[in-house]
N, C-alpha and C positions, 0 to 999 in steps of 0.2 A: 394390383390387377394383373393376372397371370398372361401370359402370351399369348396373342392372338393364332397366332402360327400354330402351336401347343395346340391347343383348342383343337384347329381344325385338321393337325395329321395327325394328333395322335388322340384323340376322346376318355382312349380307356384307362389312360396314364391320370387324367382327368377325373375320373369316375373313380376312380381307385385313391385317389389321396381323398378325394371324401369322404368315401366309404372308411381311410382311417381315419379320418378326426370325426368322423359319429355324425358324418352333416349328409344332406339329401343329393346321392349321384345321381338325380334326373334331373339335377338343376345345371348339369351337363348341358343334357339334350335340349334343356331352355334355351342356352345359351348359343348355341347349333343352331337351330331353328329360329331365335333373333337374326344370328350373322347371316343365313343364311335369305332372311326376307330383305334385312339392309343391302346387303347385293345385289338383290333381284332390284330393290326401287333407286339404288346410286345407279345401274345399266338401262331402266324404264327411263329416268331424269336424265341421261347422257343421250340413249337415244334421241328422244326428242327435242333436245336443244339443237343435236346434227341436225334433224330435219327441219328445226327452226332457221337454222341459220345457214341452210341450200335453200332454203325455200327466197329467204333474204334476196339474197344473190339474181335467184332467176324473175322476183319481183322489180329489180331494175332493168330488165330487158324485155320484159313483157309489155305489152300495151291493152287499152280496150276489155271485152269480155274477157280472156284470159288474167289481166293485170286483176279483174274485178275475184274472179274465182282465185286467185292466189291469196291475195288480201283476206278475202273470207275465210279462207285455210288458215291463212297467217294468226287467224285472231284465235280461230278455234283452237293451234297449236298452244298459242300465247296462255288460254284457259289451262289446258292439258299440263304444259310444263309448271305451271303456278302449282296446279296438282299434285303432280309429280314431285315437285321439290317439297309440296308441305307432308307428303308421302314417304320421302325419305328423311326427312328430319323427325320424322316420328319414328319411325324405322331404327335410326340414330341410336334416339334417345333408350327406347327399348333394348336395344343390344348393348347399351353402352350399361344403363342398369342392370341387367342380368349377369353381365362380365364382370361387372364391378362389385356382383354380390358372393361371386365364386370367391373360396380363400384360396392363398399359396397352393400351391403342388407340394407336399410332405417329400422330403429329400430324406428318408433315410431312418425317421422318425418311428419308434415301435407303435403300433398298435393301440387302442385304450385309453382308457381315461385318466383321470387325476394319480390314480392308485398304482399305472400300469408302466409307470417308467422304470428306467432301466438303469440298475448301480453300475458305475463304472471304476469308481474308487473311494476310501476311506482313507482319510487323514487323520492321522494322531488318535489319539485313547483317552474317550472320556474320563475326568478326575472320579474317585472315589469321594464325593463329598456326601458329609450325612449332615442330614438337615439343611438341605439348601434353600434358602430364599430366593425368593425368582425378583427379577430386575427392578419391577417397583418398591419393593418393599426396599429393597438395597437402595435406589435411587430415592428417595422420599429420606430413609434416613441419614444415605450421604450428603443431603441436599442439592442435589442434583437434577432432578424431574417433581414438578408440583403439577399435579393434574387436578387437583381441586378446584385452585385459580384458574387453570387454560378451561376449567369446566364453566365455571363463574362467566368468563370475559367473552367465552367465543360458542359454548355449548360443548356437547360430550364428544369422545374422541380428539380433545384437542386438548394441549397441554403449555407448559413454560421447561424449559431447559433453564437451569438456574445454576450462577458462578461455573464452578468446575465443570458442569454437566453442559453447558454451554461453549467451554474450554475446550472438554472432551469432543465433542462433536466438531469443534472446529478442526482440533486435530489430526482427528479422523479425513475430515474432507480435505484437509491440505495435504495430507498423508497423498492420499490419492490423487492429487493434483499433482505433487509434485512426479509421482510415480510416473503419471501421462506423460509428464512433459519431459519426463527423462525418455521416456520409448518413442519419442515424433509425435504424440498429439499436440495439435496445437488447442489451448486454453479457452476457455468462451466462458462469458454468464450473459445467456439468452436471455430472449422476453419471456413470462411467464404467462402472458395471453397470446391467442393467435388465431389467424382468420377459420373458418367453417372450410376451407380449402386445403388447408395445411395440415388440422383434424382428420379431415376424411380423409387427405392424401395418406396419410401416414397406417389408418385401416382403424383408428379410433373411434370412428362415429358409426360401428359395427352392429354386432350383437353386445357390446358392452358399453354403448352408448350413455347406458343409465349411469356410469362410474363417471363421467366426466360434469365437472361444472362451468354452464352457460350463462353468459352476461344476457340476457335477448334485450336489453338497448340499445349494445353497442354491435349484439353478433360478435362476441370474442369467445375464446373458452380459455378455462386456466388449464395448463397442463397436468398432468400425470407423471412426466417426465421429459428432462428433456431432448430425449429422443426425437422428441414431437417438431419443436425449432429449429433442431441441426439438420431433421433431414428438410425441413424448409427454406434452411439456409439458400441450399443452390437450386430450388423449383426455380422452372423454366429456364435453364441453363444446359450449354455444353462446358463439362468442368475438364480441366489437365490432370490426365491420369501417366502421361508419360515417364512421371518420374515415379511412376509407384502410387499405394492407396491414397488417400487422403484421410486423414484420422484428428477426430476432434474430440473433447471432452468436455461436454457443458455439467457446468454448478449451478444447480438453481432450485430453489424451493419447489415442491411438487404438490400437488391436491387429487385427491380423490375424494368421492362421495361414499363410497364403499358400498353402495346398495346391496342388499338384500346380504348384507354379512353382519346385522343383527344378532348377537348371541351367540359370535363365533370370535374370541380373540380379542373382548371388548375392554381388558383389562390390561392397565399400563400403555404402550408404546409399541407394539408391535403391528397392530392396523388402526393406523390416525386418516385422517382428513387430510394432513399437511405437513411435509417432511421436508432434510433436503438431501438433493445427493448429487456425487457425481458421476456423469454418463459417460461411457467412449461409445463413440461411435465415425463408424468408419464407410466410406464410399472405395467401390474398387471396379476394375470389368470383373465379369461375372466370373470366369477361369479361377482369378483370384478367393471369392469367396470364400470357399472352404479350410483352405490354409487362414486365412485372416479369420474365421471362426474361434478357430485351435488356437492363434495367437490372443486373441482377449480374453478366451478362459486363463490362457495362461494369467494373464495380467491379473485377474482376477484373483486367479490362486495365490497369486505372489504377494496383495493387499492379503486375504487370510492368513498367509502365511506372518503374517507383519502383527499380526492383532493376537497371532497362536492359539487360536483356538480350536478346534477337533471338527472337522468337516466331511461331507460324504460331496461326491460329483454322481448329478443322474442325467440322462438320458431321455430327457420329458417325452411323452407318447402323442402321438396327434389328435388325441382328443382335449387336450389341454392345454396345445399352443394355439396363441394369438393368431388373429387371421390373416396377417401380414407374415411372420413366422413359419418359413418352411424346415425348423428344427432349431432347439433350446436345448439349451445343458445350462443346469442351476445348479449352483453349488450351497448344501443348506449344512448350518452349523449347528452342534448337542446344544440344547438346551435345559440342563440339569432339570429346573422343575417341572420339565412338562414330560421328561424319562425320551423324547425323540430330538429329530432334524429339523429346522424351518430354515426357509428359505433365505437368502441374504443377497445373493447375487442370483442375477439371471443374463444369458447372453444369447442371441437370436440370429440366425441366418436369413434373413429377410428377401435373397435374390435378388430381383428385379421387380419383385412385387410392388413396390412403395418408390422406386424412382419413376416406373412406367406411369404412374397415377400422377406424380407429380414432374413431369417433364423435364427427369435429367438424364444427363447423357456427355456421353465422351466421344472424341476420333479414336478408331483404330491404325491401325499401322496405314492403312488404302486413303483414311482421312477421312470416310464414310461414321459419319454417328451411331453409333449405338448405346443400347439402354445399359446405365451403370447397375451393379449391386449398391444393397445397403446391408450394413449390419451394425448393433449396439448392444454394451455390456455395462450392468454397473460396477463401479468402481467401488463405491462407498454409499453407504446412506444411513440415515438416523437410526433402522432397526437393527443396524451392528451393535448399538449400544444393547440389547439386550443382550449379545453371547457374549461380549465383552465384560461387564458387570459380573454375569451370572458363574461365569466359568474361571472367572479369577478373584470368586470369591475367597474370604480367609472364615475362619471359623467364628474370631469374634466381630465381624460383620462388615469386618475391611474390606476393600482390593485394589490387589498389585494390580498396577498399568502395567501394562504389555512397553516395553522399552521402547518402541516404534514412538508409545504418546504419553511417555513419562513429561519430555522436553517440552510439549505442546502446554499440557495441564501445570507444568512448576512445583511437580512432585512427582514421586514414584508410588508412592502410596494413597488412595483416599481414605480415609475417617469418618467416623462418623459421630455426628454433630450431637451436641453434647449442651 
């Protein structure tokens, strides 16, 4: 939920970050024109309770026909403010939905859509491999990924990671755990359902609502990431920022429903239903954001760097960050058999967006609260194994581990199964 303040001094700063993520800048002036009648019926319902409550006053002093015409009034008022109040809670309610429908303010973010982000750097130089096999077929034969059976037990898109492949990933994830915990995150494995508050808090239950999966008898939803629990960790709270950010990193299985990504990617591991990774994410005052940005790309780079595999860093455009997200830099790894980049990491600047929604908040130096930033990056997750596999393949259908997860798996080499 963007700043109320924002909104009303400055609109066009408002209009303009819409207009770059591709969304409607009259939903501005919606939002204007709510605030702007909630004020009118919070000062209608103010007034009139003053008048209720002199009127109070000078009905103990009154007697007789006056006492009788005050009384009268009184009741009339009593009608009016009942009014009045159920006047401004509608009022409320509208303003608070139209606010609540605006995304982020773009900080910074280019222009465009999916196609229209911005190279900022290239990492390493794709292998020369001829004839490569792309990560199923590698994992199926090193026996590592059976998607047969996860198709069997659970439906499509979903899989088993098997021995090594199950090694591998764990690896990976501790890899990245350990990384956290060596830079101040502190460790977590959250819940992987959470209330319809914590959802929406977080800007989930959006325009991509249809990706998330709903319990409706319990009212829980399982996450997508758990981005989703850490920033719910401190809702409703004043958190200590005095000694610096606070930074966390949850491990947890994630789901998605993938809607409407049908016959895009449906082959092997790289868009499932059900993953796991690990998240950092981090709380700071707003001042901070921007530097603590640059810091988890870092972190980020520094896991790719660990797995060596050939990366680009972009620039994501505002029409294809999230609506919490006032600026993403993703870092996507070569994928020999597909000849480009896919995505692997993503890291977001979140602002104030997603603590304002869910009521967190720090003292400044005066001791007066104000609204924290959020921000989160991933560390690790299940579709590293595809550039892993694919780019350190060997000719007759091996691959070398990256020495980062030689130790993890109890080999340097996998095989294939014979």
């Amino acid at each position: 939920m963007i700043d109320l303040k924002t909104l009303r001094d400055d609109p066009e700063s408002v209009r303009e970050s819409q207009r770059i993520r591709g969304e409607d800048p009259a939903l501005v002036d919606r939002a204007l024109d709510a605030d702007a009648r909630r004020r009118a019926a919070v000062a209608e319902a103010d007034n009139l309770r003053a008048e209720q409550k002199s009127l109070g006053k000078l009905v103990g002093k009154a007697a007789g026909e006056e006492k009788a015409q005050l009384l009268a009034r009184g009741k009339e008022l009593a009608e009016q403010v009942k009014a009045a109040v159920a006047a401004q809670n509608e009022a409320d309610e509208e303003a608070h939905t139209v606010q609540r429908a605006l995304s982020n303010i773009v900080a910074g973010a280019p222009a465009g859509g999916e196609d229209d982000f911005v190279l900022l750097e290239t990492v390493g130089q794709p292998r020369d491999i001829a004839d490569p096999k792309d990560h199923l077929e590698l994992g199926e034969s090193l026996g590592l990924i059976d998607m047969e059976r996860g198709a069997k037990v659970s439906g499509s898109r979903f899989y088993f990671l098997t021995g090594n492949g199950a090694l591998l990933q764990l690896g990976l994830l501790n890899l990245a755990a350990q990384m956290a915990v060596r830079n101040g995150f502190e460790l977590m494995i959250p819940p992987v359902l959470v209330r319809p508050e914590i959802m929406g808090g977080t800007g989930f239950l959006g325009a991509h609502a249809d990706e998330v999966y709903h319990l409706p008898d319990d009212d829980l939803y399982l996450v997508g990431t758990s981005e989703v629990p850490l920033a719910g960790y401190h809702s409703n709270e004043i958190i200590d920022l005095s000694d610096g950010p606070k930074r966390y990193a949850g491990w947890s299985s994630c789901f998605r429903r993938e809607a409407g990504s049908y016959g895009k990617d449906t082959r092997g591991i790289i868009r499932v239903h059900q993953f796991d990774k690990v998240e950092g994410f981090v709380y700071c005052r707003p001042e901070e954001a921007q530097a603590e940005h640059l810091r988890l790309l870092g972190w980020e780079r520094e896991m790719l760097d660990a797995i060596d595999v050939p990366y680009r860093v972009i620039d994501i455009a505002g029409g294809d960050l999230g609506s919490s997200a006032a600026r993403k830099f993703d870092c996507e790894a070569w994928v020999p058999t597909q000849q480009t980049y896919r995505e692997l990491t993503s890291t977001s600047n979140c602002t104030t967006f997603q603590a304002r929604r869910l009521s967190i908040r720090y003292r400044d130096e005066n001791g007066k609260p104000q609204t924290a930033a959020t921000l989160n990056g991933t560390l690790a997750t299940t579709r590293w194994i595809v550039a892993i596999l694919e780019n350190h393949q060997q000719p007759d259908g091996s691959v070398v581990l990256p020495p980062a997860l030689a130790a993890s798996v109890g080999r340097e080499v996998l095989e294939p199964k014979r």
